[in-house]
N, C-alpha and C positions, 0 to 999 in steps of 0.2 A: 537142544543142549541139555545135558542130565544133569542135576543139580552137584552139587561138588559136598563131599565125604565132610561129615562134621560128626564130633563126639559130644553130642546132647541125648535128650530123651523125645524131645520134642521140637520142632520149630515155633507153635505159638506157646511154648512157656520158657524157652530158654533162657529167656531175659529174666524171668522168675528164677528160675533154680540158679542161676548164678548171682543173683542177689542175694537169695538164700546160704550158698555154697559160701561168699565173701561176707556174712554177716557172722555164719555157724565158724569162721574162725578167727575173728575179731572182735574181743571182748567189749572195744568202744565203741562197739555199732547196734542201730536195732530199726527193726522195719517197722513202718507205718503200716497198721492195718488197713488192709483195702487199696494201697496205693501200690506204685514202684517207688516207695522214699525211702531214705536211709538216712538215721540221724543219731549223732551221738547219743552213747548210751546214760551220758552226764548231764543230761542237760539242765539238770537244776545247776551249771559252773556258768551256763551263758545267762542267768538273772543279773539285768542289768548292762549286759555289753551289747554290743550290735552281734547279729544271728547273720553270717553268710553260706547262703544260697547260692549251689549250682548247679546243672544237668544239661540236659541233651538227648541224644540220640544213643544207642547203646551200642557197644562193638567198638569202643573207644578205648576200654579197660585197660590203666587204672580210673582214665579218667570218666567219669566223676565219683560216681561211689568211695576208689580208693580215694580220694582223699578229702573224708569224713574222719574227724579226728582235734581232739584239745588243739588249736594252733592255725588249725585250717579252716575247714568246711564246717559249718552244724549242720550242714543238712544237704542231701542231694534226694533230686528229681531226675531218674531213668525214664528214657518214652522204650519203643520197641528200636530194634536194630535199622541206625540211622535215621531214625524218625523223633520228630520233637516232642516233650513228654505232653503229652493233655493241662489245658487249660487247669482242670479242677483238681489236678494231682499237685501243683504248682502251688494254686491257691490252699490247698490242703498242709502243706511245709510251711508256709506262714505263717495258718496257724497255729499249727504243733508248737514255732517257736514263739512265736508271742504269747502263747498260754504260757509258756515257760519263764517267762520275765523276759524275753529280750527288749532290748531298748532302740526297736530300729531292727527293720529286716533288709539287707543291700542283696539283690539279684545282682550275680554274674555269668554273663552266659557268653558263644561266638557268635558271630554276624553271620548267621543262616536265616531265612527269610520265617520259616517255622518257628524257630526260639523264639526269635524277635515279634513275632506277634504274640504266641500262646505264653511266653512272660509278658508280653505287655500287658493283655489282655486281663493277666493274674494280678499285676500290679495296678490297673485303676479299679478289680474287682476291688483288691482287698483295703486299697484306700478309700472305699466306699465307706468303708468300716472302721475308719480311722485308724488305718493301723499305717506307720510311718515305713515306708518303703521306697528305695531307691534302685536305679539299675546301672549296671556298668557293659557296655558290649564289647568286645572283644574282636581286634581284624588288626592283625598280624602278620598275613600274608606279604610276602615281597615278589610275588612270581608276576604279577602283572604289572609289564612296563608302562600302562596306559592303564589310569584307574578307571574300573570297572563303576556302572550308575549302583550297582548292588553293593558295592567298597571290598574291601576287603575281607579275605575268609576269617574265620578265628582260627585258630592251627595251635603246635604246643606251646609256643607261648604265652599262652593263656593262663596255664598250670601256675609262673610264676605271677601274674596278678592274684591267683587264688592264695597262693602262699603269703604275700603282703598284705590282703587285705585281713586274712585269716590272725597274724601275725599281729597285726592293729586292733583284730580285736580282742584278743586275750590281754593284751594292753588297756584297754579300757578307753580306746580313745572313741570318739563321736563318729557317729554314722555319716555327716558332713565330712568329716577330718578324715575319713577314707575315702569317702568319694572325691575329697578334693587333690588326693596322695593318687589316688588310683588314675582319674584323669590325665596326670600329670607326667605318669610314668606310660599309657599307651603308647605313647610315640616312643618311646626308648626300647623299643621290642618289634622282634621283624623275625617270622623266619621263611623257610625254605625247604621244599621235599623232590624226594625221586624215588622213583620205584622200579622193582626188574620185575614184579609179579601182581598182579592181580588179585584182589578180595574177593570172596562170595557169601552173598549175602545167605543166610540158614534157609534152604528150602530151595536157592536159585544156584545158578551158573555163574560164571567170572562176570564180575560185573564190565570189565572191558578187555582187550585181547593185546597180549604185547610178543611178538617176534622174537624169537630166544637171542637174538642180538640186539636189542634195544632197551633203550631205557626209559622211560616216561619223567618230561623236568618239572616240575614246579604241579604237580598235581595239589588237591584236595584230599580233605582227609577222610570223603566218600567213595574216593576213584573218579571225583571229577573232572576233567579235564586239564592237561597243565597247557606249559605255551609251547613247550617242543618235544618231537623225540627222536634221541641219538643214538648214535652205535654202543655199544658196552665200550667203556674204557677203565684203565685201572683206577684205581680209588683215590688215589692223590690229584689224579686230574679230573674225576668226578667233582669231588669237591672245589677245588680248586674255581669250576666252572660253574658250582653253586655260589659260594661265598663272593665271588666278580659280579654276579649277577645281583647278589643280594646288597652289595654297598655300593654299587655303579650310581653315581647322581643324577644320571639321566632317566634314572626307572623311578618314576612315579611313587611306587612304593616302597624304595629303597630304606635301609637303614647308615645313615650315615656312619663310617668309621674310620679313624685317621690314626693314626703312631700316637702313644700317650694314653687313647682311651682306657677305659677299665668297665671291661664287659664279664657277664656270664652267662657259661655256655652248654647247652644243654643238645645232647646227641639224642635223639630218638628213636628207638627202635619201633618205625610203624605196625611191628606186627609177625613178622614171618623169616625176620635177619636172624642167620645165628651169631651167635656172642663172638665166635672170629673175627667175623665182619666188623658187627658192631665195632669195637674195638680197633680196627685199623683202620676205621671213618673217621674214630675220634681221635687217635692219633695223627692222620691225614689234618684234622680240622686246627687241630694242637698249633702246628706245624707250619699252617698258612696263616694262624692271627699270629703266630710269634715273628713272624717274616713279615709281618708289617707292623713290627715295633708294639701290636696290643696288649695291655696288659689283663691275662684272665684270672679274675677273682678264682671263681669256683665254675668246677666243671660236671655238671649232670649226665649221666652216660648209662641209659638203657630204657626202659619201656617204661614211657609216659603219656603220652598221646596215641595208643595205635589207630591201624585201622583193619580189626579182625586179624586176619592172617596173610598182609600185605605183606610183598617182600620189597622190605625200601628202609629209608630213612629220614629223617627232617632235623637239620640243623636250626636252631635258635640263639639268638644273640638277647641279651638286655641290656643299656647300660645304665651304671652302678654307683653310687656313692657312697658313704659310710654308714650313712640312716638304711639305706636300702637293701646293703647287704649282712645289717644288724638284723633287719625285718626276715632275710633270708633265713638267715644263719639260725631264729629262734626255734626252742624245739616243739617237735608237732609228731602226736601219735599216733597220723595219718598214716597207716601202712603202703599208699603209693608213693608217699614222699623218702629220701633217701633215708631217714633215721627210722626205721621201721621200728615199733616198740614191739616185745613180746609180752605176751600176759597170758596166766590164766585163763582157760576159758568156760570154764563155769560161774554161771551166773543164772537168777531168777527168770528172765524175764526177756525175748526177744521181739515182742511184737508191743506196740503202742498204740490206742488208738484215736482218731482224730477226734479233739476236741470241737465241737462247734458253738461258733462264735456267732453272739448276735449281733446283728448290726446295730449299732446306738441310732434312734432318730427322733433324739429328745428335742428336735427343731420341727419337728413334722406335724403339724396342727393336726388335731381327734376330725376325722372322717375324709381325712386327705388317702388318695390312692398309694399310700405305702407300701414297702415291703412288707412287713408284718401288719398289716391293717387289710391289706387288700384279698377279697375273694372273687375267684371266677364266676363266670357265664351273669353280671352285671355290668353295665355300662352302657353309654350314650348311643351305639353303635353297635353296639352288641353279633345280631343280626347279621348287617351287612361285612363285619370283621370273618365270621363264620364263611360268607359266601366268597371271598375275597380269597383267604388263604385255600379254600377249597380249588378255586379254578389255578390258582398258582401251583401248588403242587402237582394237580392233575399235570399241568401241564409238563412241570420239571421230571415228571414219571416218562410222560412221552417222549421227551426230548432226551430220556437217558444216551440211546445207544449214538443218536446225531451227535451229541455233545462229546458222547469216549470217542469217537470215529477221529471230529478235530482234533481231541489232546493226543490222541496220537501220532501228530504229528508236532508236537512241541516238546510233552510230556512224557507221563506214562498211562494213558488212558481212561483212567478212570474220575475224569472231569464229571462224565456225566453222572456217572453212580453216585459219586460224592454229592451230587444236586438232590438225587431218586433220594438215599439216604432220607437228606434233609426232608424232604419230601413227607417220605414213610412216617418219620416222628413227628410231624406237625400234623399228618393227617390222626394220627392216635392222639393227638395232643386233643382234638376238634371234640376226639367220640368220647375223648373225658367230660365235655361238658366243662372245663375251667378255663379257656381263654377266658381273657380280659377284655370287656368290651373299655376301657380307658388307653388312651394313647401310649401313656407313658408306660405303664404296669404291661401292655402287648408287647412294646419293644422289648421288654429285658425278659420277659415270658420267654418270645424266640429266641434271643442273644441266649437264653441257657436254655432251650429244648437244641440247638444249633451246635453250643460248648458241647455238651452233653454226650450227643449220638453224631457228631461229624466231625472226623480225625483232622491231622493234616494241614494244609495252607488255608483251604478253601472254608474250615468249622473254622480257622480262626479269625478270618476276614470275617465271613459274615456277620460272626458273634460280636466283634473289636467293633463292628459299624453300629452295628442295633443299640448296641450299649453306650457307645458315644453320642447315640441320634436323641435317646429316649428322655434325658432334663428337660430336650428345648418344649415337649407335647406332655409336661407336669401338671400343670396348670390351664393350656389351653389347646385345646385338640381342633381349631381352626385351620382353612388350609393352607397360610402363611405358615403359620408353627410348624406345620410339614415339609413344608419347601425348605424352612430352617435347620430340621432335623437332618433332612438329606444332604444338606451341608455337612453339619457334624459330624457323621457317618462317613463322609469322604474324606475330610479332615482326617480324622481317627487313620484312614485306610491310609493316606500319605504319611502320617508320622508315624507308623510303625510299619508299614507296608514296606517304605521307600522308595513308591512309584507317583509316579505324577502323569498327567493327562499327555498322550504320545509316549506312552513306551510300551505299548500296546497290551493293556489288562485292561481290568472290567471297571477302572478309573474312565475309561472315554469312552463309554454311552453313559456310564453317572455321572459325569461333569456335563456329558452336552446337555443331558435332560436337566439337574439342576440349574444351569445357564435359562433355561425355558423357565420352569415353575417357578422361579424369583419374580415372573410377570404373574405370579396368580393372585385375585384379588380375595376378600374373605366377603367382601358386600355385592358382586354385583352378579354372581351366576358364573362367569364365566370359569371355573374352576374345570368341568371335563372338558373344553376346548383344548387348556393352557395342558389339562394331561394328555390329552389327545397330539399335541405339536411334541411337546415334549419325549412321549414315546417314537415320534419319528426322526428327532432326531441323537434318540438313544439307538433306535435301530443302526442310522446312518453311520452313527460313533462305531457301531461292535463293528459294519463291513468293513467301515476305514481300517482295522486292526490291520485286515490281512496284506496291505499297505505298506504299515510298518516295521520300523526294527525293533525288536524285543529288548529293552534296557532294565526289566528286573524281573523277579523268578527266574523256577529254572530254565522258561528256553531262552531267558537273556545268553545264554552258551552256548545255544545253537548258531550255526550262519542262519542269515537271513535270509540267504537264498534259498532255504530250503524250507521257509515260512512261508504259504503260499495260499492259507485258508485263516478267514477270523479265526482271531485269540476264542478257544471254548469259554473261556471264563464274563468275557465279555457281549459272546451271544445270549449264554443263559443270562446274564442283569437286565437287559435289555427285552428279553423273554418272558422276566418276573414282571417289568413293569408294563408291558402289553396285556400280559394276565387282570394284573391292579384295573387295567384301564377298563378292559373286556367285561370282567365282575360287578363294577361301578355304574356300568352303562346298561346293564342288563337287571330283572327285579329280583327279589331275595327267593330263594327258594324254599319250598318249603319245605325241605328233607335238607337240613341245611349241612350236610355231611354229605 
């Protein structure tokens, strides 16, 4: 399939020069040096209010760049097209605004499995650092009458959380007092998409194929899958067949609406409708809440959430009170939002660059392995650390092409590269000579050689795990403390993951093997035994995968019938700790590289 006609210059910078192109003509915006960030070009106005963050995946436009702006956003995080932005570009916006005075930084992002980890990830970085941060996630979606383990998509509904919280904060209210507003309002928003055309990604083909009589109902706002697809009909029963769908109280995600209420309604243009259309959806949409007695505040009507150059639309609903649609109604110089300001566009200055923040560790007693205290190629271990990560990579090199072979039958194939990757940078990390032979200072080594050089789901699981494991092996690098660690790490992988042991990821060979190492003792020897059982039955964990049904990532969307080999992600953990075992069991070498 030949890639599909786009007006760039490039496929890997596009997301660059359109950053650039919407900065060069909005005088309230300016780029982060080094990053994809955009943030107000005032930001000495947010000293002292809370600083809201947002991003995602790019190909969205306006969302989220446009709406950076007095009112809204201070700051957005761009990754690549459809892809979550990087860990360190994230925690990079934080602290651009906290150097700034903010008082309180709130992340708002959608419930995509990528966001949600590479901001979580950003937000217990940067609360390393004492820096006050909160998040809100975003799932909106009403297309699935049976809720999905992954929840709901985020979709454009989102836009108006952005706008209230943005809205509170130029009010000056508490970064609590928005998250407790914003909480409160999820449920009051729900929408709904359909599309007649197909996206393509820069570089690639239609991402999926639709019949010039068909319609695709309740998709994503990647082209991922909706629940049906029907013949083309005209537009009043288009809708009519969204809106039933979307308040039906038998669908799990429905949004309630009854005669009386007072909603607002926001038409979307995904991307590729022309303004005719648009425009008789919205009227179509007018027409069916007036017919059931709703009464519509205010009506949004054009391009807020695309997707590229999809031809479709997505209807949203919020409902509304007088606080709410005061929050609405406030003005904002956000040029994706409806009051678009014009200005001037000369000005000094469009790039800024990241400030860096030290971490405070005025609790960290003089010769403790600190951040700032600690130097490599010292520690208890040293040695055997060198030979350990050595056979583990070697291995994850080997197992590349085995590991793409499985995700391509889930995924999109590059399980095992993303491992090699990892791999590559740990093995250059070795011939620096500065691992940590100290437990704790190793974990958060990897977690950011991990952030660093590996994109994606898979850098940000593994980094979110190392990071979460690395407090319990502070103070004592015994092999309880490690069994402890491996706890954390799984933890960590559940609360942002959203997966738990049976839904087939790399959670069930690390729960069966931590289930094992909780018998390890620290006094009597038996410690490569308990790793020895341990690894067999992380092994046993990765085959059971191919068993199961997939309940989060992306091949939770796949049938399961067509699951029919271990989850990739679950052989290589399983692989890693076979390695651990294999290095342990064997003497240090002396070319420890």
């Amino acid at each position: 399939m030949h890639p599909s006609k786009k007006l760039i210059n490039s496929v890997e910078h596009c997301v660059d020069d359109a950053l650039d192109g919407l900065v060069a003509c909005n005088v309230g915006m300016q780029l982060v040096e080094g990053h994809r960030i955009v943030v107000r070009s005032d930001l000495k106005n947010i000293k002292g209010k809370v600083a809201v963050l947002s991003g995602g995946g790019s190909g969205h436009e306006p969302a989220h760049a446009g709406y950076v702006g007095a009112g809204m956003l201070s700051g957005c995080i761009a990754g690549a097209v459809f892809t979550s932005p990087p860990t360190g570009s994230i925690s990079a916006a934080i602290r651009v605004v906290t150097r700034a005075g903010a008082a309180g930084v709130l992340l708002i992002f959608n419930n995509y499995t990528g966001d949600r980890l590479n901001f979580g990830l950003a937000l217990e970085e940067t609360k390393i650092e004492r820096i006050s941060v909160e998040m809100i996630i975003v799932g909106d979606d009403c297309a699935f009458v049976t809720q999905k383990k992954a929840g709901r998509r985020g979709l454009c509904g989102s836009v108006l959380i952005l706008k209230i919280a943005g809205a509170m904060s130029e009010m000056g209210k508490s970064l609590d007092e928005i998250v407790e507003k914003l909480k409160s309002t999820l449920s009051k928003v729900g929408t709904m998409g359909i599309c007649l055309s197909p996206c393509s990604v820069p570089g690639s083909g239609p991402t999926f194929n639709l019949e010039m009589d068909e319609l695709e109902v309740g998709l994503g706002i990647h082209g991922e899958a909706g629940i049906e697809r029907i013949k083309i009909m005209p537009a009043d029963e288009v809708v009519q067949k969204m809106m039933d769908h979307m308040t039906n109280p038998t669908n799990e995600s429905h949004l309630p609406i009854q005669a009386g209420d007072h909603i607002v309604l926001i038409v979307n243009n995904l991307g590729g409708l022309s303004c005719l259309e648009l425009n008789i959806v919205a009227g179509s949409a007018i027409k069916y809440l007036e017919s059931k007695k709703v009464i519509i505040e205010r009506a949004y009507v054009g391009s807020y959430t695309t997707s590229l150059e999809m031809g479709g639309i997505s209807l949203s609903m919020m409902h509304v009170d007088p606080e709410l649609l005061k929050l609405l109604d406030m003005r904002t110089s956000a040029p994706g939002w409806a009051n678009v300001s014009k200005h001037n566009l000369v000005r000094k200055c469009r790039t800024l660059s990241v400030p860096h923040l030290e971490p405070e560790n005025r609790d960290t007693p003089a010769g403790s392995d600190s951040a700032d205290t600690y130097h490599g190629n010292i520690g208890p271990f040293v040695e055997k650390v060198h030979s350990v990560l050595d056979v583990v990579c070697t291995t994850l090199i080997q197992m590349e092409e085995e590991l793409n072979e499985l995700d391509r039958e889930a995924g999109d194939g590059d399980c095992g590269s993303t491992h090699a990757m990892a791999a590559h940078a740990i093995k250059n990390l070795l011939k620096s000579d500065a691992v940590p032979g100290h437990g704790h200072q190793l974990l958060l080594c990897l977690g950011r050689v991990i952030r660093d050089h590996v994109g994606g789901t898979s850098g940000a699981l593994y980094s979110i795990a190392l990071m979460a494991a690395a407090p319990n092996v502070k103070n004592n690098n015994n092999p309880s403390a490690w069994a402890l660690a491996l706890d954390s790490g799984i933890g960590a992988l559940k609360r942002y993951g959203g997966a738990e042991p049976g839904d087939r990821t790399m959670l069930d060979p690390l729960c069966a093997a931590a289930d094992e190492l909780r018998k390890v003792s620290d006094e009597d020897g038996n410690q490569l035994k308990v790793l020895a059982e341990a690894v067999q039955k992380a092994e046993a964990g990765a085959e059971a995968t191919k068993d199961m049904s997939a309940k989060a990532g992306r091949a939770s969307y796949i049938s399961s019938a067509q699951l029919t080999r271990p989850d990739p992600g679950a052989v290589a953990c399983a692989a890693i700790l076979k390695a651990i075992l294999t290095a342990l069991e064997g003497p240090i070498s002396e070319d420890r590289v």
